[in-house]
C-alpha positions as CSV (number, residue, x, y, z in Angstrom):
1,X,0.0,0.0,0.0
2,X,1.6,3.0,-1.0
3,X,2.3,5.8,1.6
4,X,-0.7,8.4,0.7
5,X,-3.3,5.7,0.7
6,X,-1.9,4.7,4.3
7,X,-2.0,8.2,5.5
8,X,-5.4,8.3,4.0
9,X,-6.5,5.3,5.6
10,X,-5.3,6.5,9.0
11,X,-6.6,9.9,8.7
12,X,-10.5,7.9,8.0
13,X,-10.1,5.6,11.0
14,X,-8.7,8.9,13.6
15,X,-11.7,10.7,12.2
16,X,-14.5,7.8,12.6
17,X,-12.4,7.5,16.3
18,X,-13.4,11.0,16.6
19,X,-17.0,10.6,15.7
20,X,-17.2,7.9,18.0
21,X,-15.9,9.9,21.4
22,X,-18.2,12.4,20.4
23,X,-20.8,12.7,23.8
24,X,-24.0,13.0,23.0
25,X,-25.5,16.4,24.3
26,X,-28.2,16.1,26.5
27,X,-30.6,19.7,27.5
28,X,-31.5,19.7,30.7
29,X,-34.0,21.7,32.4
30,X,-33.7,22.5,36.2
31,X,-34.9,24.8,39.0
32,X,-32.4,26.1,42.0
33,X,-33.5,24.0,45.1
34,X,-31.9,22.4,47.2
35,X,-33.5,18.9,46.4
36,X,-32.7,19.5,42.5
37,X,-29.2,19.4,43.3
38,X,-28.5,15.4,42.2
39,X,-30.1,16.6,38.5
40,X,-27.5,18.9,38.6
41,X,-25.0,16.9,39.7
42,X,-25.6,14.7,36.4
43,X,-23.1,17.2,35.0
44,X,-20.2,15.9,36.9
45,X,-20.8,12.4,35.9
46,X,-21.8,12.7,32.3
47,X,-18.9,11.7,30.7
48,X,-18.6,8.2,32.1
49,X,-21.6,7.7,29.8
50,X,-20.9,9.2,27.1
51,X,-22.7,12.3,27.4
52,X,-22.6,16.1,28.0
53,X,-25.4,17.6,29.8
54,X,-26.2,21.3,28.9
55,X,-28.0,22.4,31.9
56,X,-30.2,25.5,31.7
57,X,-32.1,27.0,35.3
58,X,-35.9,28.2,34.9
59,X,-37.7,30.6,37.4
60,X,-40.0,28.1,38.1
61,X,-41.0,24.6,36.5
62,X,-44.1,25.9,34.2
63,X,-41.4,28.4,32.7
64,X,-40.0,24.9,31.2
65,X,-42.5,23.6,29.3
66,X,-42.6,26.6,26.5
67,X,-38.4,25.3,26.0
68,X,-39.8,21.8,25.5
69,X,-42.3,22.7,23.0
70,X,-39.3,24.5,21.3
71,X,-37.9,21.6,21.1
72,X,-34.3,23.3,22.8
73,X,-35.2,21.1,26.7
74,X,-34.9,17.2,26.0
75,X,-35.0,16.2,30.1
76,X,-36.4,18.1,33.3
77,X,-37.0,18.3,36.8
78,X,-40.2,19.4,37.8
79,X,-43.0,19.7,40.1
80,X,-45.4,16.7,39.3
81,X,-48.0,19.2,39.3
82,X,-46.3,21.4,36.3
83,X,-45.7,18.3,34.3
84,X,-49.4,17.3,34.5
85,X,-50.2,20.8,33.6
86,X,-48.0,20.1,30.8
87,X,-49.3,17.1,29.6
88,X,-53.2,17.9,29.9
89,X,-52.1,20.7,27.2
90,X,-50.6,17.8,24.8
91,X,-46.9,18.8,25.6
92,X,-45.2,15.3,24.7
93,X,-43.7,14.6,27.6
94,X,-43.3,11.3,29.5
95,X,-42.5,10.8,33.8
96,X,-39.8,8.6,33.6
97,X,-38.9,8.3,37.0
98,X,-39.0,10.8,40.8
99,X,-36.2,12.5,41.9
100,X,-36.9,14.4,45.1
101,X,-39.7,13.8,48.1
102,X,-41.2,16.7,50.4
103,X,-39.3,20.1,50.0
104,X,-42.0,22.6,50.9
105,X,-43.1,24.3,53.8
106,X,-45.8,27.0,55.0
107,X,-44.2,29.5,56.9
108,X,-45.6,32.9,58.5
109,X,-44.8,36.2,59.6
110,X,-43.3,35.7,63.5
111,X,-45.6,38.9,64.8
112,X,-48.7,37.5,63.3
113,X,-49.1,34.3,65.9
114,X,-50.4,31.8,63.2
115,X,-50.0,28.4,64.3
116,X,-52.3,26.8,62.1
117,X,-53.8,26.9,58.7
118,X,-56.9,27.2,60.4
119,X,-55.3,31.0,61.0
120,X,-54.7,31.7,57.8
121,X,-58.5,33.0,57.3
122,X,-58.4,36.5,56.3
123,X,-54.7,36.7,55.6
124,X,-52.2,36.9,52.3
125,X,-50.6,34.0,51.4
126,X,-47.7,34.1,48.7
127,X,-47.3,30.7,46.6
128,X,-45.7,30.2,43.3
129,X,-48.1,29.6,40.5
130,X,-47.8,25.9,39.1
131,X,-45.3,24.6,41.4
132,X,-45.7,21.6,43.9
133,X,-46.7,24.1,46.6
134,X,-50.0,25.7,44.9
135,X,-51.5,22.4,45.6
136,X,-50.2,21.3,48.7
137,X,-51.4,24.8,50.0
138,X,-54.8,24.0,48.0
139,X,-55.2,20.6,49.6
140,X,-53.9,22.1,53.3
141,X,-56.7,25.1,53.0
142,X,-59.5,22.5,51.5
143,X,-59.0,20.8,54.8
144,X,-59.5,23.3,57.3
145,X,-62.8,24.3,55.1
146,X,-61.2,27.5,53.6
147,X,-62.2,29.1,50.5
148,X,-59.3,30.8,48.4
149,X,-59.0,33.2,45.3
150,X,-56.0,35.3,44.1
151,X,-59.2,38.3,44.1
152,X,-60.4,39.5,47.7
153,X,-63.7,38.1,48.9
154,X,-62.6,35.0,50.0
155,X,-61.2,33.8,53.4
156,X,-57.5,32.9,52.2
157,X,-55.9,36.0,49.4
158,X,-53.4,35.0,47.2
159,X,-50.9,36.2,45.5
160,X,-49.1,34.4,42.9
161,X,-45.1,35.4,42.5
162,X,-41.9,33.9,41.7
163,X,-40.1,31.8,44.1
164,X,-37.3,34.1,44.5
165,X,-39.7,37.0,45.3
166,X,-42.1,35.2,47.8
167,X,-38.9,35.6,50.9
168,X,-38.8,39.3,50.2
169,X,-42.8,39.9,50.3
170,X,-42.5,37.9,53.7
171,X,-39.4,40.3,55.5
172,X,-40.9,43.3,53.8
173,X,-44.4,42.5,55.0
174,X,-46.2,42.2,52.0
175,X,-48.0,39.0,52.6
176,X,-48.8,37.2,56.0
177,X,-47.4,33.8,55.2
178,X,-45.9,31.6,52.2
179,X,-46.4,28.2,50.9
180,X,-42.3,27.8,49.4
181,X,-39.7,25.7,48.6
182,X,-36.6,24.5,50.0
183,X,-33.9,26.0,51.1
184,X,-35.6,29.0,51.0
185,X,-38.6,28.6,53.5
186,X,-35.6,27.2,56.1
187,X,-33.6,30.4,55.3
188,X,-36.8,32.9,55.9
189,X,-37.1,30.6,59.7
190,X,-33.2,31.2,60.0
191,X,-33.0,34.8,59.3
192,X,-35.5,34.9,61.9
193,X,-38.5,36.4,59.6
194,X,-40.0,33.3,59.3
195,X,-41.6,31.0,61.3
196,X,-43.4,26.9,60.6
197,X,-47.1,26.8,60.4
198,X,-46.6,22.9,58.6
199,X,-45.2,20.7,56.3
200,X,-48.1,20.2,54.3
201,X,-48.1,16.7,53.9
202,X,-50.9,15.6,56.0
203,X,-53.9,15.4,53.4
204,X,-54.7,12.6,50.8
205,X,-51.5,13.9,48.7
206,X,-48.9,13.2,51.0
207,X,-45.7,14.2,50.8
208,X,-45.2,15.4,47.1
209,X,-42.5,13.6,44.3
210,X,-40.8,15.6,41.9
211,X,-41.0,14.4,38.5
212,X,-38.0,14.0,36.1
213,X,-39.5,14.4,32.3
214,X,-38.5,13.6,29.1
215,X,-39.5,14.2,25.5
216,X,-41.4,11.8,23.5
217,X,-38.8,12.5,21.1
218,X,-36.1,11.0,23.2
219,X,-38.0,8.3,24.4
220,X,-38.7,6.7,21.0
221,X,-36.2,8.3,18.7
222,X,-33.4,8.1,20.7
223,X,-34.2,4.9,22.7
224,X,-30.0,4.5,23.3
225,X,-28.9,7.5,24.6
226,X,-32.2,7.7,26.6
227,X,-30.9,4.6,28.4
228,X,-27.7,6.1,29.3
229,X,-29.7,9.0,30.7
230,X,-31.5,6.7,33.2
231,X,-27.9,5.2,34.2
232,X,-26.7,8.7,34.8
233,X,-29.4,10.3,36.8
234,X,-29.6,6.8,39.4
235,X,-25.9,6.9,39.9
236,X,-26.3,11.1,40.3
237,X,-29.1,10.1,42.9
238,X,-27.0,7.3,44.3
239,X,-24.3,9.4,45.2
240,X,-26.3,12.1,46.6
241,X,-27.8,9.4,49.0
242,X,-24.5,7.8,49.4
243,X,-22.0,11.1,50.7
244,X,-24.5,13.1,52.0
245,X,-21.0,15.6,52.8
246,X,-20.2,15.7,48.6
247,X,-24.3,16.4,48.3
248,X,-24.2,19.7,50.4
249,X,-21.0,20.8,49.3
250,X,-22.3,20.6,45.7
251,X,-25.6,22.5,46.6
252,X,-24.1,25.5,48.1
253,X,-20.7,26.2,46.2
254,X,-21.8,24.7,42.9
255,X,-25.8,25.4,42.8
256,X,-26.0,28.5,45.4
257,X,-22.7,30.0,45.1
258,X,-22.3,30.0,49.0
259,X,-25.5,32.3,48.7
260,X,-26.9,29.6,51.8
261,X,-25.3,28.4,54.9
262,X,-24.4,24.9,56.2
263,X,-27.7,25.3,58.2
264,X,-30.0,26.5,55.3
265,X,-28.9,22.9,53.9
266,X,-29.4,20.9,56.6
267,X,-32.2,22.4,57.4
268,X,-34.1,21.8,53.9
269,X,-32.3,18.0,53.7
270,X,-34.5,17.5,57.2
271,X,-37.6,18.3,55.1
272,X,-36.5,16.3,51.6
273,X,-35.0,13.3,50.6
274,X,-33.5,12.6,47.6
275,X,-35.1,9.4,45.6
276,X,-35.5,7.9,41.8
277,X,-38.7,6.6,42.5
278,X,-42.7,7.7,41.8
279,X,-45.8,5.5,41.5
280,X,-48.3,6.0,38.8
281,X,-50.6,6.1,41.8
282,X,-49.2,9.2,43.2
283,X,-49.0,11.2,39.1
284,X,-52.7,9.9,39.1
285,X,-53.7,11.3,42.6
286,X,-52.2,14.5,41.8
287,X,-53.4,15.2,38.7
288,X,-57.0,14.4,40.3
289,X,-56.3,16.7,43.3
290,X,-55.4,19.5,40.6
291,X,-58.6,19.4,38.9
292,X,-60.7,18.8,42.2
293,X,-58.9,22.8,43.2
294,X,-58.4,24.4,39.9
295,X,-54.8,24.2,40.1
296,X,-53.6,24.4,36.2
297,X,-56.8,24.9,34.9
298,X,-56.4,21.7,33.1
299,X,-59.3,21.3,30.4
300,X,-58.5,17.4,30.9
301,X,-57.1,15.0,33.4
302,X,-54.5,13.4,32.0
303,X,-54.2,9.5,33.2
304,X,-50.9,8.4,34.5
305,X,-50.7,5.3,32.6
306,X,-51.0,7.1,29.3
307,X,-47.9,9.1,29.8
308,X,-45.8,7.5,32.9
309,X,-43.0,5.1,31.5
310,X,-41.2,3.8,34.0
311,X,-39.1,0.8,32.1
312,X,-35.7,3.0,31.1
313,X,-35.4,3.7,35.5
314,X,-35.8,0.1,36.3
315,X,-33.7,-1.2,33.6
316,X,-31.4,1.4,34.9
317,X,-31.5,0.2,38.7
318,X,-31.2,-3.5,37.5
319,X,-27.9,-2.6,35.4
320,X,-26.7,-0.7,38.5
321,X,-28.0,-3.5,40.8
322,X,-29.9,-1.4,42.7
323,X,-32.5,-3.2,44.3
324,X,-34.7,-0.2,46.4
């Protein structure tokens, strides 16, 4: 073989080599709690598998699904409650497995002595509009008999606002209490403008699971690559549950920038858990729950057995040889 046709040779097989290594990239859509942190940690392990994960942080999990419908999001964490929103407006999207448990809180001004939801009649409650805690603060107030409207007239105001504004309304005094997230409602009782009514996990919901989503699109048209993405969030979540030392230090230099403290963390940790798991029973109760309140104003109730595919996260946990 004569010497060009070698180096042409070579040259093919270092480029094919090339192609090969290539990692698939993976969009990723997240939120910045503390619970999200092992979906942001699949970063840091994507390249055993063969991927890069291009992580992009939303205000809030409905903020997502206009990305998916792009077609620039092919993954996300999200409140079960956005994702059935989602889906009941024919977003393709598929649950393919949990990845956080709990994570919310109502907490109330300290000078207002509320120690119940019961006291919430005829105060101003701040929530984030299609997030987990809308209906966990629906289901709380349906208990204790309470009507609620984001329009006076009602025993319970609310007013719908970002996550990241809902702490500031509280210290400032612009509402009397908050249905939010984690770490936050821990840092509002820390700072000392804040103070537990509940963990609102005591009705017929429970405590609430965090969905991970996926496209259609990657589900069927990408059936390989989707697989690796199962491996890579369970070993993410593994970890997290495995070096619970690596999983705060990740949340509050990487996700938080040191923005919370060693307390803020452990604090929100005592109130979540990280998981992989959800039951079609739980997508199916919630999505019941949110047309029962209003929460999504879904035209449709979406069943969980049309749209929850939960074979790529146990073929994952078998290959991993995880057996809970």
């Amino acid at each position: 073989m004569s010497i060009p046709r070698i180096f042409l040779l070579l040259s093919a097989m270092f480029l094919i080599s090339i192609a090969q290594a290539a990692p698939d990239v993976v969009r990723l859509g997240n939120l910045k709690f503390a619970h999200y942190g092992a979906v942001s940690y699949m970063k840091e392990l994507a390249p055993k598998y063969n991927l890069q994960i291009e992580e992009r942080v939303f205000a809030k999990g409905l903020d997502i699904l206009p990305a998916i419908i792009a077609g620039e999001i092919d993954i996300a964490a999200s409140a079960l409650d956005a994702a059935v929103a989602g889906r009941a407006s024919g977003i393709p999207i598929y649950v393919v497995a949990g990845f956080a448990k709990g994570g919310a809180r109502i907490v109330a001004r300290p000078d207002l002595n509320i120690k119940s939801v019961a006291d919430l009649k005829g105060k101003k409650v701040g929530v984030a509009r299609g997030g987990a805690q809308e209906l966990l603060l629906a289901a709380e107030l349906a208990k204790y008999h309470l009507t609620w409207s984001d329009q006076p007239g009602k025993d319970v105001q609310l007013f719908f606002m970002p996550f990241a504004d809902l702490n500031q309304a509280l210290l400032q005094k612009n509402i009397d209490a908050m249905c939010q997230s984690e770490p936050q409602s821990s840092q509002a009782i820390n700072k000392g403008y804040g103070v537990e009514v509940i963990k609102p996990y005591d009705t017929i919901l429970g405590e609430p699971v965090r969905a991970l989503v996926m496209t259609e699109k990657l589900y069927k048209e990408k059936r390989e690559i989707a697989e690796r993405v199962l491996k890579l969030f369970v070993e993410a979540t593994r970890t997290f549950q495995n070096d619970p030392k690596l999983a705060e230090k990740y949340v509050k230099e990487q996700m938080f920038k040191n923005q919370i403290t060693s307390q803020d963390y452990q604090d929100a940790l005592s109130n979540a858990s990280f998981t992989y798991d959800v039951t079609l029973e739980h997508v199916q109760a919630t999505a019941d729950l949110m047309r029962l309140y209003g929460v999504g104003k879904m035209s449709i109730t979406p069943l969980a057995g049309d749209w929850v595919r939960l074979d790529l996260l146990d073929k994952a946990k078998k290959d991993l040889k995880i057996s809970k």
